[in-house]
TIDO-716150 format. One line per 4 residues: number of its first residue (from 1); their letters; for each residue x, y negated, z negated of N, C-alpha, C, O. Coordinates in nm, 4 decimals. Atoms other than C-alpha are relative to their C-alpha. Example, Ala and Ser with C-alpha at 12.3 -4.5 7.8 and 13.67 -1.06 7.14 Angstrom:
1) AS) 0.0890 0.1190 0.0000 1.2300 0.4500 -0.7800 0.0900 -0.1200 0.0000 0.1936 -0.1181 -0.0665 ~ -0.0820 0.1190 0.0060 1.3670 0.1060 -0.7140 -0.0770 -0.1090 -0.0730 -0.0261 -0.2198 -0.0899
***
This chain:
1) XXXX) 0.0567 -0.1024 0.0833 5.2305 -8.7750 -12.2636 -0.1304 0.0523 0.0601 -0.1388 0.1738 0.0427 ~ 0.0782 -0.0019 -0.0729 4.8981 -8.7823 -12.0534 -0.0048 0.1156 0.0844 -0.0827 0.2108 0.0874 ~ -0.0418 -0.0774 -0.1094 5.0541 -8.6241 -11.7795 0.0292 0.1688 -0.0364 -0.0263 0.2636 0.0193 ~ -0.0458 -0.1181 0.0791 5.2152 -8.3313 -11.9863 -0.1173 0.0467 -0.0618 -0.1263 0.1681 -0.0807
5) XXXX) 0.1621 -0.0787 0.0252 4.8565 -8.2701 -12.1037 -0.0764 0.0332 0.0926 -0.1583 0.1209 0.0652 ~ 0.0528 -0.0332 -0.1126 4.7272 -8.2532 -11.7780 0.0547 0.0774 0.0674 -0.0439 0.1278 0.1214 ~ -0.0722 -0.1246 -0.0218 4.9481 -7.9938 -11.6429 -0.0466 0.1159 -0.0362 -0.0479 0.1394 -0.1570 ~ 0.0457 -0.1412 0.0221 4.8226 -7.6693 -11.6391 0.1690 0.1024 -0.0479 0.2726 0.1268 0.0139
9) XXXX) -0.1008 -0.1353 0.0358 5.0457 -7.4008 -11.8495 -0.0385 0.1050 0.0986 -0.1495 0.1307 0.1452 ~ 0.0246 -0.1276 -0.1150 5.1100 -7.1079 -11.6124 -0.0474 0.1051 -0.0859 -0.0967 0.1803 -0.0018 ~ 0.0814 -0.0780 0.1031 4.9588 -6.8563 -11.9388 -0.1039 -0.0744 -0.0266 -0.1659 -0.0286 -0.1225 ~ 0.1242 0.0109 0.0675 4.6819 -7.0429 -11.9864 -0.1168 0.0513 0.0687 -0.0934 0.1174 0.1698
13) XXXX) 0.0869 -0.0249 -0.0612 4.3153 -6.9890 -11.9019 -0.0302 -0.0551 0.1726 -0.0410 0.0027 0.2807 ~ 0.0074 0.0605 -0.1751 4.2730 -7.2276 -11.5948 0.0968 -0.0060 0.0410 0.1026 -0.1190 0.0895 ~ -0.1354 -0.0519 -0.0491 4.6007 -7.1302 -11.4878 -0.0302 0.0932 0.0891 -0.0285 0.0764 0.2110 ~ 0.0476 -0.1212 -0.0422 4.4836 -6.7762 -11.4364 -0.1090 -0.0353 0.1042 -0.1022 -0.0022 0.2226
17) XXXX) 0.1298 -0.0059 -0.0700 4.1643 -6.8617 -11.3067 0.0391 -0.1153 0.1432 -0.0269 -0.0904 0.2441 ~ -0.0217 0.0337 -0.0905 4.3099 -7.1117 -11.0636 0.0824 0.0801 0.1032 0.0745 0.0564 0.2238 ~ -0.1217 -0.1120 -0.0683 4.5647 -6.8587 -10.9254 -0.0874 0.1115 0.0883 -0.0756 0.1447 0.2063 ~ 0.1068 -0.0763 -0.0336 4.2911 -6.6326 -10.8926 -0.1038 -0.0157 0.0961 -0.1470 0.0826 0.1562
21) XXXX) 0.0592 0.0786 -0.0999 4.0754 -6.8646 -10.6727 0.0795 -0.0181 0.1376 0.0529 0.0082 0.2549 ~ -0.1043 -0.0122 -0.1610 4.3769 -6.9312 -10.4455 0.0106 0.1287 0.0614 -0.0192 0.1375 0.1805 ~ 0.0090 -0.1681 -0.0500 4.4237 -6.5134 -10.4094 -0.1566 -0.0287 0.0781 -0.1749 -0.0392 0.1994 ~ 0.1895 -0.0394 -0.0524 4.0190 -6.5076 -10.3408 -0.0054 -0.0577 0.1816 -0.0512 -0.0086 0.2848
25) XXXX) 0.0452 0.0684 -0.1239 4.0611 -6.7955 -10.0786 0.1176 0.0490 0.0942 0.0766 0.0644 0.2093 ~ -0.0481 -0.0612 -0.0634 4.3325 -6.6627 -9.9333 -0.0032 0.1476 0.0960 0.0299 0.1763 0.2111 ~ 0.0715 -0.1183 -0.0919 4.1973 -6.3214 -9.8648 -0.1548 -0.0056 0.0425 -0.2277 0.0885 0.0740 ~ 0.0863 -0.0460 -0.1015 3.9265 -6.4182 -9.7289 -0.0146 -0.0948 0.1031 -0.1288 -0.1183 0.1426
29) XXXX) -0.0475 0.0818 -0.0663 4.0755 -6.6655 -9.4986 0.0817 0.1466 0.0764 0.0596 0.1559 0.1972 ~ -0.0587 -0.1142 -0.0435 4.2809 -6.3243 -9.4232 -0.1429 0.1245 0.0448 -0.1229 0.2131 0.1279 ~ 0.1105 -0.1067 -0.0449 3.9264 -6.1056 -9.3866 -0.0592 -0.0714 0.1116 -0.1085 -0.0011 0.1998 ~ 0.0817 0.0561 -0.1389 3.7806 -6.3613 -9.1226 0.1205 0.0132 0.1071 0.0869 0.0379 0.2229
33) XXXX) -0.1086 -0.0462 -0.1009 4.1363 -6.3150 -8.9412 -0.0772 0.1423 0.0691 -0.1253 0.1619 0.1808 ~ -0.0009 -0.1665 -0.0253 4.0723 -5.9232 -8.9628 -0.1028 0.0104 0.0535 -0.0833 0.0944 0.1414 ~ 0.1671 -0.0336 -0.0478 3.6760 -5.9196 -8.8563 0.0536 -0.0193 0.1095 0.0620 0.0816 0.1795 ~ -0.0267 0.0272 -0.1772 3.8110 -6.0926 -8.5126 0.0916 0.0660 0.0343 0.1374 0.0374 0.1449
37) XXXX) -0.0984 -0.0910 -0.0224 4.0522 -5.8464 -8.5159 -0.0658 0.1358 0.1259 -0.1320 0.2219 0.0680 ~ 0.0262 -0.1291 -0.0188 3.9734 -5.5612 -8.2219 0.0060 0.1271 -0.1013 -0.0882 0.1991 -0.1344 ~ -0.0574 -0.1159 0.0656 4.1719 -5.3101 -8.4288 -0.1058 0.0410 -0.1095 -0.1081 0.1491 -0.1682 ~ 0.0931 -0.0533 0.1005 3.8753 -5.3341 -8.6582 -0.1154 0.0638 -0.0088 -0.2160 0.0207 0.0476
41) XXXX) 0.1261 -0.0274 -0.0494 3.6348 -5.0888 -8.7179 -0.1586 -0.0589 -0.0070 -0.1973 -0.1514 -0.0784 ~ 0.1763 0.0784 -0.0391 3.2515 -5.1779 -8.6288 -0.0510 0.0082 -0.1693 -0.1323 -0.0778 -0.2032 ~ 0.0591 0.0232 0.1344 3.1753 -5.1182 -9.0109 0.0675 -0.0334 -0.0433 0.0081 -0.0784 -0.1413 ~ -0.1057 0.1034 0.0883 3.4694 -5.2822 -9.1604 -0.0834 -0.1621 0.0490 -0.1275 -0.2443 -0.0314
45) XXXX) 0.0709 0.1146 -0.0825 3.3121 -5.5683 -8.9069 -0.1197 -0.0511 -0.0936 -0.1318 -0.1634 -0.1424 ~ 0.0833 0.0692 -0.0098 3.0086 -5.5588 -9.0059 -0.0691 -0.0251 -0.1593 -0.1799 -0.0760 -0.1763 ~ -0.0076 0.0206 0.1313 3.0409 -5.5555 -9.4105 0.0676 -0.1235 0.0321 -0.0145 -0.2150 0.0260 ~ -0.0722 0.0871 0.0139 3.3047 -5.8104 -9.3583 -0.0962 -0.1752 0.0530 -0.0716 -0.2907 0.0181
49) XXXX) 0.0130 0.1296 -0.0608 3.0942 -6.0635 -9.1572 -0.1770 0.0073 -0.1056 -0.2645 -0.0745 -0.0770 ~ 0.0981 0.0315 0.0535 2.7963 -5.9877 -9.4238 0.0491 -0.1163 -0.1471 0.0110 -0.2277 -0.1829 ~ -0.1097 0.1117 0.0896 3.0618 -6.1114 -9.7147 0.0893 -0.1405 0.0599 0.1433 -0.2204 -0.0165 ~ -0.0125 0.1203 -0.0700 3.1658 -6.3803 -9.4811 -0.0943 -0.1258 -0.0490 -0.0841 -0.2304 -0.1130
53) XXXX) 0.1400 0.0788 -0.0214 2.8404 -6.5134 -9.4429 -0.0269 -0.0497 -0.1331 -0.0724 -0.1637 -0.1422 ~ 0.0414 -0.0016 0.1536 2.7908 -6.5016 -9.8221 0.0897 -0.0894 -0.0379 0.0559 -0.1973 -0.0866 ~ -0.1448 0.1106 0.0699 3.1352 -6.6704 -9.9138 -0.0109 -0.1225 0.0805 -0.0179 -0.2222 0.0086 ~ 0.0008 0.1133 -0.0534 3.1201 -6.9288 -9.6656 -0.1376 -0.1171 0.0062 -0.1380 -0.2312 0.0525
57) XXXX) 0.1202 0.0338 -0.0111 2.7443 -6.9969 -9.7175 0.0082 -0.1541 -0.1130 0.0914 -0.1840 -0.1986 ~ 0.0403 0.1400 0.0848 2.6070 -7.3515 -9.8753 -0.1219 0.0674 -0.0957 -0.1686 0.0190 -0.1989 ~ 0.0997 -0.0158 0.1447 2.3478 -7.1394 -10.0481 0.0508 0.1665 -0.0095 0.0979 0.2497 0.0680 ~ -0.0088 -0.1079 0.0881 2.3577 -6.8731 -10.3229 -0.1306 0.0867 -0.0823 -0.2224 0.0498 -0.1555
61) XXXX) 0.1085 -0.0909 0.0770 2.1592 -6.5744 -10.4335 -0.0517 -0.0388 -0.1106 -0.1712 -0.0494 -0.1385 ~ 0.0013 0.0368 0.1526 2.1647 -6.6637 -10.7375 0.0423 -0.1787 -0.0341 0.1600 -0.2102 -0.0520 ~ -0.0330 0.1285 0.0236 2.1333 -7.0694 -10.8001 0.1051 -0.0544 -0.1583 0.1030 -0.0263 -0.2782 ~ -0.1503 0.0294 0.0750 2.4564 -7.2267 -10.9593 -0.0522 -0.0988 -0.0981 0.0397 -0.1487 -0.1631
65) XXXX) 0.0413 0.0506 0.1257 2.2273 -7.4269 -11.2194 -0.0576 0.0663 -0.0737 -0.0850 0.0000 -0.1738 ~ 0.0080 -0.0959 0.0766 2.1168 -7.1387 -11.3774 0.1016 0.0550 -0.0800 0.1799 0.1190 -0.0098 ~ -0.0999 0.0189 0.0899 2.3524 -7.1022 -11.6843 0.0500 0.1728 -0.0391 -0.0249 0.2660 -0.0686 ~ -0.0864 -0.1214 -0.0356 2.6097 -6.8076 -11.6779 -0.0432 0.0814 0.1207 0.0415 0.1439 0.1846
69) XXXX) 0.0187 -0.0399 -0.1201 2.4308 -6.6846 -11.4064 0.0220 -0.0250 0.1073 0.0848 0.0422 0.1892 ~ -0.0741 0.0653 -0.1295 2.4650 -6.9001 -11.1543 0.1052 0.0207 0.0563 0.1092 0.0274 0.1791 ~ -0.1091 -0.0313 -0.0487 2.8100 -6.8303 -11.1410 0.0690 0.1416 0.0082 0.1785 0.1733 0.0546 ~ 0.0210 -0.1298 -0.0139 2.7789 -6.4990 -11.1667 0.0748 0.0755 0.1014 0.1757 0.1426 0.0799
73) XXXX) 0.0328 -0.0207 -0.1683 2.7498 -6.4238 -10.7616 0.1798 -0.0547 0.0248 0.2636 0.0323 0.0485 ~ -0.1419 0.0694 -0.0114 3.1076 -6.6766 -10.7332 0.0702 0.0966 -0.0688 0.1615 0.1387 0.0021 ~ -0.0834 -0.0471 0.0776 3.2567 -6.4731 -11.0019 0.0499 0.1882 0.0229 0.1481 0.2620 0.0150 ~ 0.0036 -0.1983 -0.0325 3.1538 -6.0843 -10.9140 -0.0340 0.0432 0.1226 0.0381 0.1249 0.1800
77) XXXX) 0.0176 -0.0443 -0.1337 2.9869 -6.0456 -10.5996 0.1091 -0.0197 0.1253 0.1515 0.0683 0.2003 ~ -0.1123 0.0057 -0.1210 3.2429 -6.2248 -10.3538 0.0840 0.0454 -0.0107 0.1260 0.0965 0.0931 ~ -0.1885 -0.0679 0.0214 3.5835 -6.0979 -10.4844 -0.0708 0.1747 -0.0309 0.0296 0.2450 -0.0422 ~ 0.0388 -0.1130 -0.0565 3.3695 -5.7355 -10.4728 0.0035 0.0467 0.1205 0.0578 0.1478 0.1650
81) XXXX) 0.0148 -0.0125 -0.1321 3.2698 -5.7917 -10.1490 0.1209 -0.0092 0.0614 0.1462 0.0763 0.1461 ~ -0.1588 0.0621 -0.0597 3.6038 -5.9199 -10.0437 0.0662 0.1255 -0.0305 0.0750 0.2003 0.0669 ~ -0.0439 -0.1466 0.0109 3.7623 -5.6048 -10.1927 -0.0337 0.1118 0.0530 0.0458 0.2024 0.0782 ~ 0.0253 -0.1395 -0.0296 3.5448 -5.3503 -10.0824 0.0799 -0.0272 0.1801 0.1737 0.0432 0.2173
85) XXXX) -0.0600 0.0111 -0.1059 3.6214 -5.5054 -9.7036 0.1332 -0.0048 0.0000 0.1804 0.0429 0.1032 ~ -0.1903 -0.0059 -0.0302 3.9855 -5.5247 -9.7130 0.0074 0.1482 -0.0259 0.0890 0.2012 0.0495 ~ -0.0143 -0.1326 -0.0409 3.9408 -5.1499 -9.7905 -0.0282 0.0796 0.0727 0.0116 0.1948 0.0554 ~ 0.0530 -0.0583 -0.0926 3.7814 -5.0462 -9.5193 0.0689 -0.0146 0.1201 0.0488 0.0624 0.2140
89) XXXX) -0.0504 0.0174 -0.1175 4.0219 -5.2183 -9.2738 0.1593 0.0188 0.0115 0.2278 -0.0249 -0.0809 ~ -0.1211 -0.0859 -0.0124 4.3499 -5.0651 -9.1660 0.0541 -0.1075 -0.0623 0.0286 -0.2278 -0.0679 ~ -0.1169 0.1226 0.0790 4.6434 -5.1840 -9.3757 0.0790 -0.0966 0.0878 0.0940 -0.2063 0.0340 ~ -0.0496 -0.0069 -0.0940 4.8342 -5.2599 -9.0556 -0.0468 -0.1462 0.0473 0.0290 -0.2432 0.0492
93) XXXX) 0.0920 0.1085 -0.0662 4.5539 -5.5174 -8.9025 -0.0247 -0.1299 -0.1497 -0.0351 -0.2526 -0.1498 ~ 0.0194 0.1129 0.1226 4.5087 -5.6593 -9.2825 0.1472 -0.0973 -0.0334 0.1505 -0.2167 -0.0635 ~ -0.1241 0.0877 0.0234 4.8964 -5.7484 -9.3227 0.0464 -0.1106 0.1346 0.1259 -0.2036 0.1214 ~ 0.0277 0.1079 -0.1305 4.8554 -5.9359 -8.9500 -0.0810 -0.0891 -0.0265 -0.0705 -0.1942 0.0368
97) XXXX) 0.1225 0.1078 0.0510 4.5540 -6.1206 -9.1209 0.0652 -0.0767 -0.0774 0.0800 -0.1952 -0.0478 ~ -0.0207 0.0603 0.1312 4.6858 -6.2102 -9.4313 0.1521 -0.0949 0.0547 0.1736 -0.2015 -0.0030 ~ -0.0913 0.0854 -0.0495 5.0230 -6.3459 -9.2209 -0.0494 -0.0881 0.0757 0.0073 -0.1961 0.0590 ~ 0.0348 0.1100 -0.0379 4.8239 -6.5475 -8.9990 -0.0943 -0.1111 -0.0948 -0.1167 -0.2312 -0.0797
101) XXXX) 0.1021 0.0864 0.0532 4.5885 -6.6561 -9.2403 0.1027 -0.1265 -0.0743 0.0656 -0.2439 -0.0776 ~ -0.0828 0.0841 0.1038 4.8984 -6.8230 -9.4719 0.0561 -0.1255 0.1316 0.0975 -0.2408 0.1188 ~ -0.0520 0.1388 -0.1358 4.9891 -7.0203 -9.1093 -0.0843 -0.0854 -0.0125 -0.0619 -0.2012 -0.0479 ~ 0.0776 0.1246 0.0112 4.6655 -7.1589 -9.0913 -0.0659 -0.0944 -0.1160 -0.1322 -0.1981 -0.1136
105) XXXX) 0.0272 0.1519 0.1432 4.6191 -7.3257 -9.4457 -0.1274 0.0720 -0.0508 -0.1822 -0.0066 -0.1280 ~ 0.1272 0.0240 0.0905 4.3113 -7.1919 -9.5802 -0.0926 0.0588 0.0961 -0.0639 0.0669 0.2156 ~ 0.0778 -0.0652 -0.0563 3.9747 -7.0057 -9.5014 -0.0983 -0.1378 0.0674 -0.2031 -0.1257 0.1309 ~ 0.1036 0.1401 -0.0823 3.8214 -7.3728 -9.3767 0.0430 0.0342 0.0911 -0.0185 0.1065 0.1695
109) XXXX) -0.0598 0.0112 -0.1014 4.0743 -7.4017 -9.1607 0.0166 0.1302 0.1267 0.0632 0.1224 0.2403 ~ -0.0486 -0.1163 -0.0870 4.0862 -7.0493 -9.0145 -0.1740 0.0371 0.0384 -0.2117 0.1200 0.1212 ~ 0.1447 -0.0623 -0.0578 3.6814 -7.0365 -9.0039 -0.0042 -0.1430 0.1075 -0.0321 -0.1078 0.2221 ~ 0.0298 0.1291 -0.0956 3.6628 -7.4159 -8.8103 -0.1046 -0.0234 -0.0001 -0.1903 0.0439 -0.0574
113) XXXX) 0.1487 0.0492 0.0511 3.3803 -7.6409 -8.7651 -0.0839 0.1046 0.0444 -0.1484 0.1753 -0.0329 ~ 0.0834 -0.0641 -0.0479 3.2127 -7.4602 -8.5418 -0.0274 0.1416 -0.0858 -0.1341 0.2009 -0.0697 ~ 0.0227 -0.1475 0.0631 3.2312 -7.1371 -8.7526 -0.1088 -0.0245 -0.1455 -0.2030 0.0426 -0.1876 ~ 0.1112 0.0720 0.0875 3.0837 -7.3779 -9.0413 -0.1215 -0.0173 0.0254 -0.2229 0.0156 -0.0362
117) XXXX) 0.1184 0.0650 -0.0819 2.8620 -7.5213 -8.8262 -0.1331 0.1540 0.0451 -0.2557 0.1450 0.0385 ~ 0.0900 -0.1028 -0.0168 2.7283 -7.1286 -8.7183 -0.0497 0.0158 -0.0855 -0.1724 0.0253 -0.0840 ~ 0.0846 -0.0860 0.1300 2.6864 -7.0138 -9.0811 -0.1232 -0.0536 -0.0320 -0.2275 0.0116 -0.0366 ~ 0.1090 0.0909 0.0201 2.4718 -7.3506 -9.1694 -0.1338 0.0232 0.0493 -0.2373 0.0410 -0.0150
121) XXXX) 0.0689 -0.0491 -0.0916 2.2906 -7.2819 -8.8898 -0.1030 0.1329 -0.0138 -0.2236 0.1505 0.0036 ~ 0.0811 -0.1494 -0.0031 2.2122 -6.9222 -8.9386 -0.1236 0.0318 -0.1676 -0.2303 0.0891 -0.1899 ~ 0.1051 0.0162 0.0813 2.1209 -7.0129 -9.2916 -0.1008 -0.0547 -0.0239 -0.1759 -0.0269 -0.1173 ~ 0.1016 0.0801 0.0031 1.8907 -7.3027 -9.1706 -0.1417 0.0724 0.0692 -0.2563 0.0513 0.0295
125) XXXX) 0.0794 -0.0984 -0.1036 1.7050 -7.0505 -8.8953 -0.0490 0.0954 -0.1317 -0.1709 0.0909 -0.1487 ~ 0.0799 -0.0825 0.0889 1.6443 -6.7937 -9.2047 -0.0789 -0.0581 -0.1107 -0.1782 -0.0117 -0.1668 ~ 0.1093 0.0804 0.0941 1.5153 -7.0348 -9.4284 -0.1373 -0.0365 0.0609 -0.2462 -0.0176 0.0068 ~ 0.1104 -0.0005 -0.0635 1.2938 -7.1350 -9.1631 -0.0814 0.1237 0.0487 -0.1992 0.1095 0.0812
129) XXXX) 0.1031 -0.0987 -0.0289 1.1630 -6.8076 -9.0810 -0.0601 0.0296 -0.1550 -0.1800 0.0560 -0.1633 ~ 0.0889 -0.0740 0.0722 1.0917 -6.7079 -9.4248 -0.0931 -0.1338 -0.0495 -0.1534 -0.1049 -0.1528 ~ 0.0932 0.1381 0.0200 0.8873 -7.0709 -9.4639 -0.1597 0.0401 0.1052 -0.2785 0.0180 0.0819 ~ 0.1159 -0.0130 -0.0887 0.6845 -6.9494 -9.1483 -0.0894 0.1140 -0.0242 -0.2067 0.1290 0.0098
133) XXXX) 0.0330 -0.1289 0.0844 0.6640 -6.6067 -9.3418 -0.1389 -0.0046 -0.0884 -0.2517 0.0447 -0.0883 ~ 0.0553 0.0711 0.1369 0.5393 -6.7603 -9.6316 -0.1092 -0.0764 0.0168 -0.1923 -0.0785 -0.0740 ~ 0.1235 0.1059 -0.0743 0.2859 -7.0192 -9.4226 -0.0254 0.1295 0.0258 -0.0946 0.1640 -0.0700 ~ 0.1462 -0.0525 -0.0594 0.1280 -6.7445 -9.2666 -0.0803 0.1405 -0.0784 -0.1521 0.2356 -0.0475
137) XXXX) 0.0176 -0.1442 0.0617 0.0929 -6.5168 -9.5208 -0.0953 -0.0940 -0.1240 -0.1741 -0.0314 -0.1949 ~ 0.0423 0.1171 0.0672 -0.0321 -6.8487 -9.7258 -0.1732 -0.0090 0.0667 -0.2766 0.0073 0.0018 ~ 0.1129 0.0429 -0.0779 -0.3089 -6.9228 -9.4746 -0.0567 0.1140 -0.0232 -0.1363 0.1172 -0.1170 ~ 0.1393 -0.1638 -0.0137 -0.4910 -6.5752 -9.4403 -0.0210 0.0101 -0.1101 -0.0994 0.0960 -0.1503
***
C-alpha cells in the first residue's frame, strides 16, 4: 500500500512538474549540443552560452533560501532563457541537438567534467574579482 502511495499519478501535480524538469533538462542538454554546433549563429552562441552558464552554475541570482523567490530564477528565468535560445537557432541544427543530446543521457553528461569544472571556475574567478572590487573600493 506504501508503494501505491508513492507512485506518482501521471495528472497529478509532481507528475507535471517532474515531466517538465525532464523537458527543461533535456533541452538544454540539446542547447549545449547546438552552441558547439558551427551551423550556429554567433548570437544564438552567445545568448545560449550566457543561459548555459546560468543553468549549469552552482550559484543563483537570486538565493534559493529566500522563500518563493529563491526559486523563482529555477522556475522562470532558465526555461525563458532556454526558450528564447532554441529560437534563435535553426530548426535543422536544433533537431541534430536534441537527437544527440537523448544519446548522451543528460545535460551532465553532454556538458562533462571539464565543462563543469570551466563553469565553477569562471564563477570562482568572478567572485574573486568582484571581492578585489569591493577591497579596493573598501580601502580608499
Amino acid at each position: 500500500m506504501r508503494n501505491e502511495r508513492a507512485a506518482e499519478a501521471p495528472d497529478s501535480v509532481s507528475g507535471r512538474l517532474r515531466r517538465a524538469a525532464d523537458r527543461l533538462a533535456r533541452q538544454t542538454a540539446a542547447l549545449l549540443l547546438a552552441y558547439r554546433d558551427p551551423r550556429t549563429p554567433w548570437y544564438a552562441k552567445a545568448w545560449a552560452a550566457l543561459v548555459l552558464a546560468y543553468a549549469f552554475s552552482p550559484i543563483d541570482l537570486i538565493p534559493d533560501f529566500i522563500p518563493v523567490l529563491g526559486s523563482l530564477d529555477d522556475l522562470l528565468l532558465v526555461p525563458l532563457g532556454v526558450w528564447l535560445a532554441v529560437r534563435m537557432i535553426p530548426p535543422g541544427v536544433m533537431a541534430d541537438a536534441r537527437a544527440r543530446a537523448a544519446q548522451a543521457g543528460g545535460p551532465r553528461q553532454a556538458l562533462g567534467r571539464w565543462g563543469i569544472g570551466l563553469v565553477s571556475l569562471i564563477w570562482l574567478l568572478g567572485v574573486a574579482l568582484v571581492g578585489w572590487l569591493v577591497w579596493g573600493w573598501l580601502k580608499d
